[in-house]
LUMBAMI-187475 format. One record per residue (C-alpha): x, y, z; residue number from 1. Coordinates in nm, 4 decimals. Layout:
N
((X,Y,Z),NUM),
...
END
This chain:
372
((0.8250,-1.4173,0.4015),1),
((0.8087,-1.4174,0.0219),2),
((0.5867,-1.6413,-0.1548),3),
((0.4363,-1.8092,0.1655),4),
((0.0510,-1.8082,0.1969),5),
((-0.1170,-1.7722,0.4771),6),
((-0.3129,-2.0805,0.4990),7),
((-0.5083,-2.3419,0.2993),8),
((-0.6489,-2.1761,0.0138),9),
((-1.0407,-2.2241,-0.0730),10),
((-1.1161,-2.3126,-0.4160),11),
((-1.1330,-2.0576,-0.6826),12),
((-1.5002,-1.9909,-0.6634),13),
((-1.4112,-1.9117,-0.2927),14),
((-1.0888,-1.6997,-0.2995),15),
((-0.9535,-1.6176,0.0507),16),
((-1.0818,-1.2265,0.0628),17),
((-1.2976,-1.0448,0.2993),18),
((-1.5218,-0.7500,0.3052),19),
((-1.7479,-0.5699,0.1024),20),
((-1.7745,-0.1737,-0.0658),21),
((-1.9689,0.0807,-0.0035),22),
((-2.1382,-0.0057,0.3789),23),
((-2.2237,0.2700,0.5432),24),
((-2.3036,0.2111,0.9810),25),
((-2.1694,0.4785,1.2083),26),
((-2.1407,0.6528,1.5210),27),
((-2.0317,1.0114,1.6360),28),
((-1.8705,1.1105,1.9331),29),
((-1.5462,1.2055,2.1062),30),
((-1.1677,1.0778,2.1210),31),
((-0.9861,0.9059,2.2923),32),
((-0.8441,0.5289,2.3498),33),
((-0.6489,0.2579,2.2301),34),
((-0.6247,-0.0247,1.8845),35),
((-0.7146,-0.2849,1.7652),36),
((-0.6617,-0.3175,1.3595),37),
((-0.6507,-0.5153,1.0723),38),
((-0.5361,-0.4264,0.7059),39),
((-0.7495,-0.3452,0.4079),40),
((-0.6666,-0.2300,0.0569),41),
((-0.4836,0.0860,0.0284),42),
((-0.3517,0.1236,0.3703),43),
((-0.0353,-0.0226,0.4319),44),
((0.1456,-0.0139,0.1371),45),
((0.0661,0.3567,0.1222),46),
((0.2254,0.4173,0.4412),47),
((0.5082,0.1870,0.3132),48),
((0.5671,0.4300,0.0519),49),
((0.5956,0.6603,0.2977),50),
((0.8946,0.4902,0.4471),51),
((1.1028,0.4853,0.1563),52),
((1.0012,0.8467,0.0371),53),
((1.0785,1.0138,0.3458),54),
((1.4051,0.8082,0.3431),55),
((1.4893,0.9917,0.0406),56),
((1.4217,1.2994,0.1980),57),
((1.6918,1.2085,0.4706),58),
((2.0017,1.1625,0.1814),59),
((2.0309,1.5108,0.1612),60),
((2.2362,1.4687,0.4939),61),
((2.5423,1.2652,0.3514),62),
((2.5106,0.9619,0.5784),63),
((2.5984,0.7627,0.3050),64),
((2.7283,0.4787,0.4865),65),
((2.4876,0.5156,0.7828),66),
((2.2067,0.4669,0.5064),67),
((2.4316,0.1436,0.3658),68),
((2.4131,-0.0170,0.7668),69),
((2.0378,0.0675,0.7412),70),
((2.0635,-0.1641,0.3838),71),
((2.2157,-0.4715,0.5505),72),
((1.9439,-0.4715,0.8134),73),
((1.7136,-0.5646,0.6144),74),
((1.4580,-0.8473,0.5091),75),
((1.5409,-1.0149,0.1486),76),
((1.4020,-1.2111,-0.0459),77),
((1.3861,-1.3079,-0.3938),78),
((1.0423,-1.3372,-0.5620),79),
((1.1367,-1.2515,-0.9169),80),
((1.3260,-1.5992,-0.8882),81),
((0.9976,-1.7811,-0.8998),82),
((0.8518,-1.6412,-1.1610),83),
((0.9263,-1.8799,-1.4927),84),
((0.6946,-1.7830,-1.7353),85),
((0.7404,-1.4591,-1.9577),86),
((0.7493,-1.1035,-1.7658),87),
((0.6304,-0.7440,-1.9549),88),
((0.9700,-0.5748,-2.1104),89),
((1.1512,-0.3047,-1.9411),90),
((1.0473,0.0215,-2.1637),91),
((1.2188,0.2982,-2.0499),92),
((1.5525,0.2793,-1.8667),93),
((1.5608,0.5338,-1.5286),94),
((1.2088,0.4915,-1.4439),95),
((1.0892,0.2657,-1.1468),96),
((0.8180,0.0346,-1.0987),97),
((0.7643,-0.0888,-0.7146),98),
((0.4781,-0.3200,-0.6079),99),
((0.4640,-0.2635,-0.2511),100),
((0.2206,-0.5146,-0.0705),101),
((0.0600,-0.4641,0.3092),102),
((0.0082,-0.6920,0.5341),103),
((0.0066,-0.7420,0.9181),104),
((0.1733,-0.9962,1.1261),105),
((-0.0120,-0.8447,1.4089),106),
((-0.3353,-0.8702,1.2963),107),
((-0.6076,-1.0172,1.5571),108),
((-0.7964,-1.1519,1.2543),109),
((-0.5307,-1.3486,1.0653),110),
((-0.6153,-1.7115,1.1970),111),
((-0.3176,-1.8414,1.0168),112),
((-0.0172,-1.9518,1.2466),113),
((0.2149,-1.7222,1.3812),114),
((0.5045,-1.5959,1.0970),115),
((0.2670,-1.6395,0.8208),116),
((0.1180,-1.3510,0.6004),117),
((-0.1420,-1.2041,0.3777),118),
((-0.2264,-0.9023,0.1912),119),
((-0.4925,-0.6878,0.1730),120),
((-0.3105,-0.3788,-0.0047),121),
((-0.1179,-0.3898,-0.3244),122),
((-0.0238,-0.0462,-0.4454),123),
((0.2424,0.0540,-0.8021),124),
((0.4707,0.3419,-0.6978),125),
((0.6014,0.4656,-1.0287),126),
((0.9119,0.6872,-1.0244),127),
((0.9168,0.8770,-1.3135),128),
((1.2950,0.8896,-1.4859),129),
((1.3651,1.2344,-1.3960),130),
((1.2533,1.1229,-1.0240),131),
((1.1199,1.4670,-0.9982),132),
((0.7226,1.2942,-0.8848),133),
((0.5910,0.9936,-0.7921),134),
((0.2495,0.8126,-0.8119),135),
((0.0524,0.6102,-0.6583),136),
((-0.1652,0.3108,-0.8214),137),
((-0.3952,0.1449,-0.5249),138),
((-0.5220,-0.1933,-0.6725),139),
((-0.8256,-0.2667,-0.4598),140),
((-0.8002,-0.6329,-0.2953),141),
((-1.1293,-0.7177,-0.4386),142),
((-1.0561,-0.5837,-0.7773),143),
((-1.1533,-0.8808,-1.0537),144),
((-0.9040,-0.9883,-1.2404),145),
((-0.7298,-1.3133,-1.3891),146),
((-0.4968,-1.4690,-1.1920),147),
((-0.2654,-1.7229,-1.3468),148),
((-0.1906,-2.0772,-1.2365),149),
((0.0012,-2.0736,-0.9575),150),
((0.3565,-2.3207,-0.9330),151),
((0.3059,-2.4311,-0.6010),152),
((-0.0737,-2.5276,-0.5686),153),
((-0.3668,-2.6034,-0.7510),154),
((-0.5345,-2.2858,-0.7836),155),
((-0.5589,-1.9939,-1.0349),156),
((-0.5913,-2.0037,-1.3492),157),
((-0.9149,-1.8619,-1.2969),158),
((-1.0990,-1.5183,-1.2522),159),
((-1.0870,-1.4183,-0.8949),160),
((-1.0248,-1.1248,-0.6413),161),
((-0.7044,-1.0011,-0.6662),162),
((-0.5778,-1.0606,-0.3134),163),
((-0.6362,-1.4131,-0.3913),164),
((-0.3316,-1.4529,-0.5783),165),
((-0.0998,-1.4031,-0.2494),166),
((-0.2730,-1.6783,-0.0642),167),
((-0.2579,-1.8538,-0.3607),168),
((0.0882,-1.8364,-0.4267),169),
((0.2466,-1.5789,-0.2170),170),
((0.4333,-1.2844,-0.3688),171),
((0.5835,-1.4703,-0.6784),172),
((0.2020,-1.5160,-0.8290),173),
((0.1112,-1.1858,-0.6971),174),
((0.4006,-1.0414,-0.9255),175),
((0.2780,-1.2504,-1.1827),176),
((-0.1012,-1.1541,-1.1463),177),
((-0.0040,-0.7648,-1.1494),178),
((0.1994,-0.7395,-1.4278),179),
((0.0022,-0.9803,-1.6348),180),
((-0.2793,-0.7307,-1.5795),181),
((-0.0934,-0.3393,-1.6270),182),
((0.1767,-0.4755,-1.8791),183),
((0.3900,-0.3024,-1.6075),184),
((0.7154,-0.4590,-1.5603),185),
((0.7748,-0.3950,-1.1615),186),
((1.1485,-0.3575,-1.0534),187),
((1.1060,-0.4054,-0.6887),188),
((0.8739,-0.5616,-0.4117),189),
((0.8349,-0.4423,-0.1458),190),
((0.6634,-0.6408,0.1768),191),
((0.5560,-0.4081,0.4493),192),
((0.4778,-0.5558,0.7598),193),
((0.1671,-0.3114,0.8479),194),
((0.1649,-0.3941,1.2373),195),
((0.5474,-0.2755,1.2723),196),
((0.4639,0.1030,1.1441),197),
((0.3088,0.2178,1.4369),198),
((0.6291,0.2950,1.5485),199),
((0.7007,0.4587,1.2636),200),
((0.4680,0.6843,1.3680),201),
((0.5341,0.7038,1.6821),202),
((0.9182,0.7830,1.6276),203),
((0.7840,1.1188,1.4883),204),
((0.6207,1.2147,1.7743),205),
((0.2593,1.1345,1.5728),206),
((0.1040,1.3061,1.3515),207),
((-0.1536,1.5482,1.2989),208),
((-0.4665,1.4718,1.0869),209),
((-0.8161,1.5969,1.0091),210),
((-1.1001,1.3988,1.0851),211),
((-1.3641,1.4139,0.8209),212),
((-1.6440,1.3784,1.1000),213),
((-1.7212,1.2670,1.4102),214),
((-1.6919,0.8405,1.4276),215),
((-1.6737,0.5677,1.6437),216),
((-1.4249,0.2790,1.5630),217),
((-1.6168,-0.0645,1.5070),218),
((-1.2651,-0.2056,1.6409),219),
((-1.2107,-0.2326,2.0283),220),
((-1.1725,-0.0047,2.2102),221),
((-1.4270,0.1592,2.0151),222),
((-1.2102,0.4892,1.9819),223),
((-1.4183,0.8524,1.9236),224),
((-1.2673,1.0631,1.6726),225),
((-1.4058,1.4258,1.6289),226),
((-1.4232,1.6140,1.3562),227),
((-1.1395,1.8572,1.3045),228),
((-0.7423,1.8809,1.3270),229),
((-0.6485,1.5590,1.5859),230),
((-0.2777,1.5001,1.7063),231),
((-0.2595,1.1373,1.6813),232),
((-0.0401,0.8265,1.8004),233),
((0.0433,0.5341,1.5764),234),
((-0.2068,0.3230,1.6761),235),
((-0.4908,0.5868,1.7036),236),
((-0.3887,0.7443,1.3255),237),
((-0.3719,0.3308,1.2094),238),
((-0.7049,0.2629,1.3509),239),
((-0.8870,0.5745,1.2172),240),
((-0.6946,0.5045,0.8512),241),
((-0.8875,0.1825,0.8704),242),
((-1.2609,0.2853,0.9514),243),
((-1.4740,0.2783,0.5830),244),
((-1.8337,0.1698,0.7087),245),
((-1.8972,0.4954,0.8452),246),
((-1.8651,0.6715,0.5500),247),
((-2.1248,0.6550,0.2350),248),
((-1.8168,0.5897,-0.0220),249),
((-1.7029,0.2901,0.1862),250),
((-1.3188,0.1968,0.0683),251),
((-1.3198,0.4993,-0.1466),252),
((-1.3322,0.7514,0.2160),253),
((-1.0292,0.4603,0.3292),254),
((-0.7962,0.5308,0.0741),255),
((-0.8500,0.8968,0.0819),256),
((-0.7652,0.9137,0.4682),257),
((-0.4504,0.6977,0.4260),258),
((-0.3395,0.9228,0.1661),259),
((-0.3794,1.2038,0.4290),260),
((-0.1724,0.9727,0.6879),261),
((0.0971,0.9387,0.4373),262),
((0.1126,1.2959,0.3684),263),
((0.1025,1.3809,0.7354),264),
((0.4207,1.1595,0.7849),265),
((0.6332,1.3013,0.5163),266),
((0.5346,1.6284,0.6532),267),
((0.6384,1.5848,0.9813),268),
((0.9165,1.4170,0.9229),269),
((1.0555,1.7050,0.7726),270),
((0.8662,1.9860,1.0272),271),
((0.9697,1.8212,1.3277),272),
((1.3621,1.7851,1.3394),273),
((1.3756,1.4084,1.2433),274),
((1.5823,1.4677,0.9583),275),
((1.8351,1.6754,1.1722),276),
((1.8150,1.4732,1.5330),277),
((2.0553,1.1982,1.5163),278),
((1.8474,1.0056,1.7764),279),
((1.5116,1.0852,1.6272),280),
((1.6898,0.9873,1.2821),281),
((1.8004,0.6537,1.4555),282),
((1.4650,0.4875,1.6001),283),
((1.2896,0.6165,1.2716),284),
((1.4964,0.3996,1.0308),285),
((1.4825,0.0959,1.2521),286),
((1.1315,0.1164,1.3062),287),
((1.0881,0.1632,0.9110),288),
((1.3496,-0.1458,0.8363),289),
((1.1873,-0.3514,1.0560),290),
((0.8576,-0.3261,0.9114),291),
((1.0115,-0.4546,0.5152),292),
((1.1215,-0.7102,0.3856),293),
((1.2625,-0.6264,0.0162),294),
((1.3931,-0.7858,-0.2650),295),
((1.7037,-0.8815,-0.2929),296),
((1.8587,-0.6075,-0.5559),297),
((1.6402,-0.2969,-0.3215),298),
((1.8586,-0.0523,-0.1804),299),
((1.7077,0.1980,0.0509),300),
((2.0670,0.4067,0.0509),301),
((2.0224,0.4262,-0.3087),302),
((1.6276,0.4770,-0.3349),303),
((1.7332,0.7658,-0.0771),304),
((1.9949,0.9362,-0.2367),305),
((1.8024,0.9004,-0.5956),306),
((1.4680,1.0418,-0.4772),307),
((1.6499,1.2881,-0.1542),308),
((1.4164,1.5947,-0.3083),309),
((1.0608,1.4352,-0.3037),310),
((0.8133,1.6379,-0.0746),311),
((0.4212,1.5171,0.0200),312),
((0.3414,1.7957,-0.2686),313),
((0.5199,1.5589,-0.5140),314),
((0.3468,1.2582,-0.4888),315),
((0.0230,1.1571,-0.6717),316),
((-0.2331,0.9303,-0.5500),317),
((-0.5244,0.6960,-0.6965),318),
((-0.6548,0.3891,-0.7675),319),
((-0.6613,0.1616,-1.0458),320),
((-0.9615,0.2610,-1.2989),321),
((-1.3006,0.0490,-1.2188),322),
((-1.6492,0.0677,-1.2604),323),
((-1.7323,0.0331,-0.8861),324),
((-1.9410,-0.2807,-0.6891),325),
((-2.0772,-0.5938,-0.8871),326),
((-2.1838,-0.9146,-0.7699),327),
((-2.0030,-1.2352,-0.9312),328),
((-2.0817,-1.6052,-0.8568),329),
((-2.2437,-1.4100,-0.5199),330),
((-1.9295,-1.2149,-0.4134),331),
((-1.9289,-0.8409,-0.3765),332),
((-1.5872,-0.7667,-0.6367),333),
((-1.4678,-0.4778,-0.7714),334),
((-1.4910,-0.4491,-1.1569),335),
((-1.2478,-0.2956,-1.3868),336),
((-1.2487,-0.0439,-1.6264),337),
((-1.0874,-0.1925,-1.8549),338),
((-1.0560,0.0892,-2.1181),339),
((-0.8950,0.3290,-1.8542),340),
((-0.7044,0.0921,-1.7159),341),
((-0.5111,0.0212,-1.9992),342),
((-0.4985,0.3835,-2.0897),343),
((-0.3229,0.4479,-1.7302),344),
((-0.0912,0.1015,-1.6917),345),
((0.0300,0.2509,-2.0921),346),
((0.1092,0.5906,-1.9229),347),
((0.2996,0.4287,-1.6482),348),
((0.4971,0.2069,-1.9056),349),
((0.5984,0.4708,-2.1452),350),
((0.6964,0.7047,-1.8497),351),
((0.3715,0.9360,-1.9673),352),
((0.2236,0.9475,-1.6550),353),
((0.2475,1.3398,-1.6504),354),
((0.0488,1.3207,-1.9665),355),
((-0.1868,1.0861,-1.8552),356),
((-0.2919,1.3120,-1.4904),357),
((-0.3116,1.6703,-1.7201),358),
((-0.6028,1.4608,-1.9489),359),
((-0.7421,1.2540,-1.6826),360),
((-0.7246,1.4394,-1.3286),361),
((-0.4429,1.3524,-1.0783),362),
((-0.6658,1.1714,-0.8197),363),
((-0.9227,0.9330,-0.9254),364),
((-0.9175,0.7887,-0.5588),365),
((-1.2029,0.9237,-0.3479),366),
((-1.4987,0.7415,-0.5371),367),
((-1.5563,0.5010,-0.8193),368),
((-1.5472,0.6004,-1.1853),369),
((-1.9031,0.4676,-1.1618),370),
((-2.1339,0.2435,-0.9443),371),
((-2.3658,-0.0385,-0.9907),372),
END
């Protein structure tokens, strides 16, 4: 749930992250096979997004009160609560700021006890106020940044790896951390439980996506995906959304293929009848409501009739400014570009970030600004 880490934290020098950019190992071959996964940044949250933009598409039916049901279902939780200190202003009225967060109950690798989370994915969906687009802001897990003391432990306080801040102190300092860093105040949180959307998937039917090349998974059962258009299940298009050592830009090639996944469900989730099958409609908003858990002022109903003309063409994707790879105190972190950052996290808080994608390029996501 909200604000609960997943286990004892390290010290700051140590913060509880994983992983490293830019590794390159691989394997070709064929496909077939079943999962095994585990989250990293950009995934989850992106296919989170997914959820509640393709629930917008779905208002255009009327089922007002169907979509209200859907509400009361629900996870809640109240982060903003916890937060005591001062928060970033809200600038312009209309436009929304949601920090959706991954994370994976499911996960084989999460040694903490059963019920108990972490995040590897933090993503800021901006909504402009004419709700006509919507963008994406990946904040890699590794990015450096200050993270501020946390109210329920020890830590922070300190320069660290983003993702630190959730084990920290769970979503309230991860709130914190975020908008202390963009200036952006965020209006919702969204908790996305990353195991649980494979059946969001799967309620579709899958969905179809093209591999960049032939790979292996390094994840039993060592799937084979070949290059080309592949019709995939939820756990085969999770698993392949995961794979980054096979590919020279590491993360980079990630995030570019879970864009693709989130793409591919909108897509089909118009192209396929879900919006018009009463059944189909039915398991595909329980398996989307009971992968969140929200804050306690989200409605989906109204985040669905608000945003019902949103298409995959609509949406704009990338992730957070940065000049790539550095080592700090001997941990591989990502480093930020400070000067576009700010330029960017200005864009989103004036409601400029039409501006800010004519001057800068809409999609920033597939490599670095720069490596070291």
């Amino acid at each position: 749930m909200y604000g609960r880490p997943s286990s004892s934290p390290p010290p700051p020098s140590s913060p509880p992250t994983s992983g490293r950019t830019g590794r390159t190992p691989g394997n070709g071959g064929q496909y077939s096979g079943r999962k095994k996964i585990r989250p990293r940044w950009g995934r989850i949250a992106l296919v989170a997004g997914a959820g509640v933009l393709v629930l917008a598409l779905l208002a255009g039916l009327g089922g007002y009160f169907y979509y209200r049901s859907v509400d009361a279902g629900l996870n809640r939780d109240d982060p903003f609560s916890q937060i005591t200190d001062g928060r970033p202003p809200k600038v312009v009225d209309g436009a929304l700021n949601i920090l959706l967060l991954g994370s994976d109950s499911r996960d084989p690798d999460n040694k903490g006890k059963a019920g108990e989370w972490r995040t590897d994915t933090m993503i800021v969906l901006h909504i402009p106020a004419d709700h006509q687009k919507a963008y994406l802001i990946s904040m890699p897990r590794d990015l450096y940044v200050h993270i501020p003391k946390s109210k329920t432990t020890q830590y922070g306080n300190t320069n660290a790896k983003l993702n630190a801040s959730f084990s920290w102190g769970g979503t309230p300092l991860t709130v914190q951390t975020i908008e202390e860093y963009t200036k952006v105040r965020m209006d919702h949180v969204l908790l996305i439980d990353f195991g649980g959307f494979k059946q969001v998937i799967d309620a579709l039917g899958g969905i179809d996506m093209n591999v960049e090349k032939d790979i292996t998974s390094i994840h039993p059962p060592k799937r084979q995906f070949k290059k080309g258009m592949n019709h995939l299940n939820g756990d085969e298009a999770l698993d392949y959304a995961r794979q980054r050592y096979q590919f020279a830009d590491g993360d980079f090639a990630r995030m570019r293929h879970q864009q693709e996944m989130m793409k591919a469900i909108l897509d089909k989730a118009v192209s396929s009848g879900t919006v018009t099958n009463p059944s189909k409609l039915n398991s595909f908003l329980k398996a989307v409501t009971k992968a969140m858990t929200v804050d306690k002022d989200f409605s989906l109903a109204d985040m669905a009739l608000q945003f019902r003309n949103l298409r995959s063409d609509d949406l704009t994707f990338m992730v957070s400014p940065n000049d790539g790879s550095k080592k700090i105190n001997g941990e591989d972190v990502v480093v930020p570009d400070k000067e576009k950052a700010t330029s960017l996290y200005d864009a989103v808080v004036n409601d400029k970030m039409g501006d800010w994608t004519a001057a800068n390029g809409p999609k920033p996501s597939t490599a670095p600004s720069k490596s070291k």
